[in-house]
VOVEX-755630 format. One record per residue (C-alpha): residue number from 1; residue in one letter; z, x, y. Coordinates in steps of 0.25 Angstrom, whole numbers, plus 5000, padded with zeros to 4 digits. Each point is the difference from the previous one (the first is absolute). Last residue first. Layout:
VOVEX-755630
NUM_A_Z_X_Y
...
This chain:
VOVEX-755630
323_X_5040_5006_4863
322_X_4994_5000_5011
321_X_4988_5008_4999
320_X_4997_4995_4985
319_X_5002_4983_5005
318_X_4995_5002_5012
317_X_4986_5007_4993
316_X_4999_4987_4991
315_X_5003_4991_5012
314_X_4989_5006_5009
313_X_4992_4999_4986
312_X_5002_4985_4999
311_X_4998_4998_5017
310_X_4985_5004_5001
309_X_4996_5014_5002
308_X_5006_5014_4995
307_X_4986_5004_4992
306_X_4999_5002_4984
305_X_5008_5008_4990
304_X_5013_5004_5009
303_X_5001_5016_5004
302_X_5016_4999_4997
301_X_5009_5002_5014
300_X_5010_5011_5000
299_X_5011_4995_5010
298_X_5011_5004_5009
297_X_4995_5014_5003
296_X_5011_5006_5008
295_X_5007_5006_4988
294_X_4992_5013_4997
293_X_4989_5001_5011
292_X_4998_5014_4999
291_X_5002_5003_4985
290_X_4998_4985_4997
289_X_4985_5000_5008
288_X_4994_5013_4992
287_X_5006_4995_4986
286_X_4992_4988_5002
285_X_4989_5008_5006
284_X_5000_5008_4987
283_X_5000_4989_4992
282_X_4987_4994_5008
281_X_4992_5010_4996
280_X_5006_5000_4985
279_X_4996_4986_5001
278_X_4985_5002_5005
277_X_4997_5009_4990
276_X_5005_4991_4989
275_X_4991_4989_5006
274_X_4987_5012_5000
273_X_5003_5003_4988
272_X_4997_4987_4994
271_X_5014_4994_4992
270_X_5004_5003_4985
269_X_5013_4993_4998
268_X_5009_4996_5011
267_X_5003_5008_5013
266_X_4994_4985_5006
265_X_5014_4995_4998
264_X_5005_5009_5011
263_X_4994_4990_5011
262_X_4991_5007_5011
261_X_5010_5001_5012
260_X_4992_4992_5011
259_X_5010_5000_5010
258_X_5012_5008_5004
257_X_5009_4993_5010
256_X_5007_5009_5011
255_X_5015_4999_5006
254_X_5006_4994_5014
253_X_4992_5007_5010
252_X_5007_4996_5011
251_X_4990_5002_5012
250_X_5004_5009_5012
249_X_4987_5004_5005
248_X_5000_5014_4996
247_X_5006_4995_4987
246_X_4986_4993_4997
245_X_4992_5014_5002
244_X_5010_5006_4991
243_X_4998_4989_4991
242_X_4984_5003_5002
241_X_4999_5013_4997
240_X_5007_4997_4985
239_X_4991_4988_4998
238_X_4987_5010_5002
237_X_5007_5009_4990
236_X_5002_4990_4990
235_X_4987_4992_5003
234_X_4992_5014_4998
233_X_5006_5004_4987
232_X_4999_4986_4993
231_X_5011_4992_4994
230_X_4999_4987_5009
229_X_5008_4997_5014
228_X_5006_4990_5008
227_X_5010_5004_5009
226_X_5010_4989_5002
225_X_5007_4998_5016
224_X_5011_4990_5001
223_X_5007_4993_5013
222_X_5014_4994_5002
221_X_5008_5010_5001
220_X_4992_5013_5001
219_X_4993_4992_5013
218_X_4989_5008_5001
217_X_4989_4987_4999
216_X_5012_4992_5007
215_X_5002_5008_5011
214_X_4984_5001_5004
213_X_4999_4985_5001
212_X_5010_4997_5009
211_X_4996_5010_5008
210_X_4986_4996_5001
209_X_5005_4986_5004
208_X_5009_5005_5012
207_X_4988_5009_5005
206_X_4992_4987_4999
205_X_5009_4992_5009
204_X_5004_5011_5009
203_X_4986_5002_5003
202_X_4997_4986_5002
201_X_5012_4998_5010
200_X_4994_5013_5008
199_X_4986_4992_5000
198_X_5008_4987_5004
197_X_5008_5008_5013
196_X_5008_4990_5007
195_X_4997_4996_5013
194_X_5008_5008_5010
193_X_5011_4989_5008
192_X_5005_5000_5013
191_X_4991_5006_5009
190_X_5005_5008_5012
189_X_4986_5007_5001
188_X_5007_5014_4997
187_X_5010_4991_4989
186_X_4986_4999_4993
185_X_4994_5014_5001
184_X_5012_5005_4994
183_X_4999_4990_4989
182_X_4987_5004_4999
181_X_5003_5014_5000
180_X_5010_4998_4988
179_X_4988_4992_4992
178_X_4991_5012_5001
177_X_5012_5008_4993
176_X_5000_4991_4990
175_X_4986_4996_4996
174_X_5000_5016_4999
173_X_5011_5000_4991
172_X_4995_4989_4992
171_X_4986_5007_4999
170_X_5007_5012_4995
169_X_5010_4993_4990
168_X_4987_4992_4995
167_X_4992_5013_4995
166_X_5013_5007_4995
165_X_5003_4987_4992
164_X_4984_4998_4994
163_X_5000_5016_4996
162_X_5014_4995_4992
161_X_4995_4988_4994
160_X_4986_5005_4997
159_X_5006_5011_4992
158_X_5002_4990_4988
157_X_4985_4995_5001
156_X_4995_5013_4999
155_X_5009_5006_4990
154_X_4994_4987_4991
153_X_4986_5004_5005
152_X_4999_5014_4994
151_X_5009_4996_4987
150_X_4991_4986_4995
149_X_5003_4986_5008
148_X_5014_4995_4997
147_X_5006_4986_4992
146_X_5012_4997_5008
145_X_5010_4992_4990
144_X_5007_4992_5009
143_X_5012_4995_4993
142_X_5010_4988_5005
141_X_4990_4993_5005
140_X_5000_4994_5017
139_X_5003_5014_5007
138_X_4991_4998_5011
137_X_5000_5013_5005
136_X_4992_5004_4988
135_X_4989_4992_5000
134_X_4997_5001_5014
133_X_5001_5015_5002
132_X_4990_5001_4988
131_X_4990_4992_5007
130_X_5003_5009_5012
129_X_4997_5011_4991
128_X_4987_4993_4995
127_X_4995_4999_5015
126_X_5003_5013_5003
125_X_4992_5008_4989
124_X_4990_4988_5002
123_X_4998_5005_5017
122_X_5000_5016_4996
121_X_4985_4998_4995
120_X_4997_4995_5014
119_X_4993_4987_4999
118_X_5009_4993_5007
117_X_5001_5008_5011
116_X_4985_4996_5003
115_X_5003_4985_4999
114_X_5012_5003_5010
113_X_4990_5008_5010
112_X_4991_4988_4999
111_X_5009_4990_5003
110_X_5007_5008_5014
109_X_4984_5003_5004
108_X_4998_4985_4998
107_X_5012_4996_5009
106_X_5010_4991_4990
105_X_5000_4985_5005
104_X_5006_4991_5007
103_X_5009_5012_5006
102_X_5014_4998_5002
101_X_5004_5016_5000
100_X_5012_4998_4989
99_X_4993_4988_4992
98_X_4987_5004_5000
97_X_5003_5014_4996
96_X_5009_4996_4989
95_X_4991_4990_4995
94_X_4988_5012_4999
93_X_5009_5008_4993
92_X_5005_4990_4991
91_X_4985_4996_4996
90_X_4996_5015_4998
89_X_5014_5003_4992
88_X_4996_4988_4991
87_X_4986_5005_4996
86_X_5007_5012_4996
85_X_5009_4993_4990
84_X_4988_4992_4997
83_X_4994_5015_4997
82_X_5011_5006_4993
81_X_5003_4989_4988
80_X_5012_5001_4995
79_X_5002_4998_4986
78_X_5011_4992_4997
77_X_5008_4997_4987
76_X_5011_4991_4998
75_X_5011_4998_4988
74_X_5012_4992_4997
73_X_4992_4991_4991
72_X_4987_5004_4997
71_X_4989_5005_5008
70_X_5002_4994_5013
69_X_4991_5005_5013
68_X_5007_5006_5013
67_X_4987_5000_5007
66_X_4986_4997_4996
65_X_4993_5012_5006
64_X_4997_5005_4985
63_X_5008_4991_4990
62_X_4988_4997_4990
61_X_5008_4999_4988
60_X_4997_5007_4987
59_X_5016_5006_5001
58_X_4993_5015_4999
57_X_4988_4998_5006
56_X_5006_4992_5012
55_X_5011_5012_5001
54_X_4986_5009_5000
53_X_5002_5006_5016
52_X_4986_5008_5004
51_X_5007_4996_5015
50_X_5014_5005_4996
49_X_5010_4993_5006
48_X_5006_4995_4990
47_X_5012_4989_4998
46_X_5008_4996_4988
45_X_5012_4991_5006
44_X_5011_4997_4990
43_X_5012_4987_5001
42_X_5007_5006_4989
41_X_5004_4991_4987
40_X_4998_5012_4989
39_X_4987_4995_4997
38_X_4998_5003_5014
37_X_5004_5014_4998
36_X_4991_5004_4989
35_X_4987_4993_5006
34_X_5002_5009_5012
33_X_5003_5013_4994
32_X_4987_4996_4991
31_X_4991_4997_5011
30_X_5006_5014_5007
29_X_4997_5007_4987
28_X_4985_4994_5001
27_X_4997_5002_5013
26_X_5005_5015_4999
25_X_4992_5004_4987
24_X_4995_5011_5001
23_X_4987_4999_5007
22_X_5003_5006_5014
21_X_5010_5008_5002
20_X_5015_4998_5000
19_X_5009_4989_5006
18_X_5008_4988_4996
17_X_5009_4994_5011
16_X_5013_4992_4998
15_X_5009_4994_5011
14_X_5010_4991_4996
13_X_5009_5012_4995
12_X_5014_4993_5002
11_X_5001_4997_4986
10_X_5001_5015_4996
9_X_5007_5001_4987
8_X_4990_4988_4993
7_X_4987_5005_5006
6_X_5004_5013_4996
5_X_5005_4997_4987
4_X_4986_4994_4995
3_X_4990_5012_5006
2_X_5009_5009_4988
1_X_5012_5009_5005
C-alpha cells in the first residue's frame, strides 16, 4: 500500500505525526503531507513544536510565534514559540492567585518563587505540551499534521501525558479527601454551605485536557504515527529501538517513509568510485529495510537535486510521494 491509499482508505485519521531522528527529513515530509492534502481540499494544520523548528525555512515564511499562519489555500503552519507560552503560564499564574486569595498584588516571595520555576528546564517541556494540548482539543482543521522534535524528546513529550495523569489523580485524591473533612467540619459548625473547591476545579480542569490529548495521539482510529528513516546502518537499528519504545506508549505506528534513496539513473555510465560505492552501500540497506520491514514502508523517497524549501519543490516532491 503506497503513502496515497492510506490516506484515502483511512479518512478517519485526522491526526498524523512524523518521527525519526534528527536531520532526515521530518519537517520536510510533514510540509509535503500537508501541501498534498490541501490541495486535495482539506482544511490542514501543520504544527511543530520543535524549538530548532525550519517549517519557516522550508515555506520561506517567517511563522515562528506567529500563530496559525496561511500558507496556501487550505493550509496553516505554526511554530510554537516555548517562551511566550511560558511567559503566559507566569501571567495566568499570578491571575489566578489574585483572583482566588483576593490579593491586590502577588506577595514578592510568591513572585519570585514563580519567576524562579520558570526557569526550570522542565518548565518549556510543559509549556509546549500544554500548547500541543490547545491545538488539538480544538479540533477546528480537518488534519493536524504534528510535526515531532527528534526520538529522545518525542518519547518524552508522549510520556508526559501519562506521568502528568498519575501526577494530577494524586493531587485530586488528596484535594478530595481534604475536601470530605471540610464538609465534615462544616455540618460540625451547623453551616449550610462549604465553599467550593477552585484548586480541586482547576485540577479536574487540566487532568480532563490532558486526557483529551493523550487519547487522540494513540487513538489507532483517528491518529497516525510514520517512522522516518534513511538507508543507513545506525538509523535502521536506532529506528527499530525506537518503535518498540513507541509501542510501549500505545502509539499507532502506521507504516515507515524511506528517504534520500539516491535515484537509479545515477548507475549510468562511468561514475566516481566513491558515488558507486555509496550506491552499493545503500543497496544493501534497501535490501536490509525490505527483508525486515517488507510492506510497512509506504514510500521510497528520491534524494532531490537541491534543498526541500519554497512551495515549487514542496509540490515537485507531493507530486512523486503521492502519486
Amino acid at each position: 500500500m503506497s503513502l496515497r491509499q492510506v490516506f484515502e482508505s483511512h479518512p478517519e485519521r485526522r491526526y498524523i505525526m512524523f518521527g525519526g531522528k534528527g536531520g532526515l527529513g521530518k519537517t520536510t515530509l510533514s510540509a509535503t503531507c500537508a501541501y498534498w492534502l490541501a490541495r486535495q481540499g482539506k482544511r490542514v494544520l501543520l504544527f511543530s513544536v520543535d524549538p530548532q523548528a525550519s517549517l519557516s525555512d522550508i515555506f520561506q515564511k517567517d511563522i515562528f510565534g506567529k500563530g496559525a499562519v496561511p500558507i496556501i489555500d487550505n493550509l496553516w503552519a505554526q511554530e510554537i514559540d516555548a517562551d511566550k507560552r511560558i511567559q503566559d503560564y507566569q501571567n495566568e499564574i499570578r491571575q489566578k492567585i489574585l483572583d482566588m486569595y483576593g490579593f491586590d498584588k502577588v506577595p514578592e516571595e510568591i513572585d519570585s518563587y514563580i519567576a524562579s520555576a520558570s526557569a526550570e528546564p522542565a518548565m518549556e517541556e510543559s509549556a509546549i505540551f500544554d500548547a500541543v494540548v490547545d491545538i488539538i482539543v480544538k479540533g477546528d482543521y480537518d488534519y493536524y499534521i504534528y510535526d515531532l522534535v527528534p526520538l529522545g524528546h518525542a518519547l518524552y513529550y508522549l510520556s508526559m501525558a501519562k506521568v502528568y495523569d498519575e501526577w494530577i489523580n494524586k493531587i485530586t485524591k488528596l484535594r478530595e479527601e481534604m475536601g470530605q473533612y471540610d464538609r465534615v467540619a462544616a455540618t460540625l459548625r451547623r453551616e449550610e454551605k462549604v465553599e467550593e473547591d477552585k484548586i480541586l476545579e482547576e485540577l479536574q480542569y487540566i487532568k480532563n485536557r490532558i486526557n483529551t490529548s493523550s487519547r487522540i495521539l494513540t487513538d489507532k482510529q483517528r491518529a497516525a504515527f510514520f517512522f522516518v528513516l534513511v538507508p543507513e546502518e545506525m538509523i535502521i537499528l536506532d529506528t527499530r529501538k525506537a518503535a518498540e519504545l513507541f509501542a510501549r506508549f500505545d502509539v499507532p505506528i502506521s507504516g515507515y517513509v524511506v528517504n534520500r534513496v539516491l535515484p537509479q539513473e545515477l548507475r549510468a555510465g562511468n561514475i566516481p568510485t566513491y558515488l558507486k560505492n555509496r550506491i552499493n552501500m545503500q543497496e544493501k540497506y534497501l535490501g536490509d529495510i525490505r527483508s525486515s520491514l517488507g510492506n510497512q514502508v509506504l514510500a521510497y523517497v528520491p534524494e532531490m537535486e537541491r534543498d526541500i524549501t519554497g512551495l515549487p519543490m514542496i509540490e515537485r516532491l507531493a507530486d512523486r510521494l503521492f502519486q
